[in-house]
N, C-alpha and C positions, 0 to 999 in steps of 0.2 A: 766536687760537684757531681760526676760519677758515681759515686758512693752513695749520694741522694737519690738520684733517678734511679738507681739499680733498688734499693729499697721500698720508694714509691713504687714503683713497675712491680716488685714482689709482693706490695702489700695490696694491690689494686686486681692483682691476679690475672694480669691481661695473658703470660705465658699458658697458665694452669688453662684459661677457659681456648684459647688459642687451641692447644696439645685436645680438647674434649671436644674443639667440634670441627678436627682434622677428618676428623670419617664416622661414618652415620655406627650407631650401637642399639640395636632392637634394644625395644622396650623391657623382654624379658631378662634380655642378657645384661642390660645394666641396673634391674632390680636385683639379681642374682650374685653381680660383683658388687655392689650396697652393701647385699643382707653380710654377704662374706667377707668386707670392712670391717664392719660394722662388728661381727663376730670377735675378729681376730683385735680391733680396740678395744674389745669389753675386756680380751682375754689377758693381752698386756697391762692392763688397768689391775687385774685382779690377782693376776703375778706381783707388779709392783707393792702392790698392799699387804700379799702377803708373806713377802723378801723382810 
């Protein structure tokens, strides 16, 4: 029964969104950690493909 609620609770993302709105993040500084995601999945995507 644990095993379920732990999975729902992960898929519903209540910790994830909990941990982003512990403390306030200017506008710029969280288009900034975005852009540089964002970057860094393209870059592992494009490693994988061509491993």
């Amino acid at each position: 029964m644990l095993k379920r609620f732990k999975k729902k609770y992960e898929r519903a993302g209540v910790l994830k969104e909990f941990r982003k709105k512990a403390y306030f993040v200017k506008p710029s500084v969280d288009s900034r950690l975005k852009r540089s995601r964002s970057r860094r999945r393209a870059q592992r995507a494009n490693e994988e493909r061509n491993s």
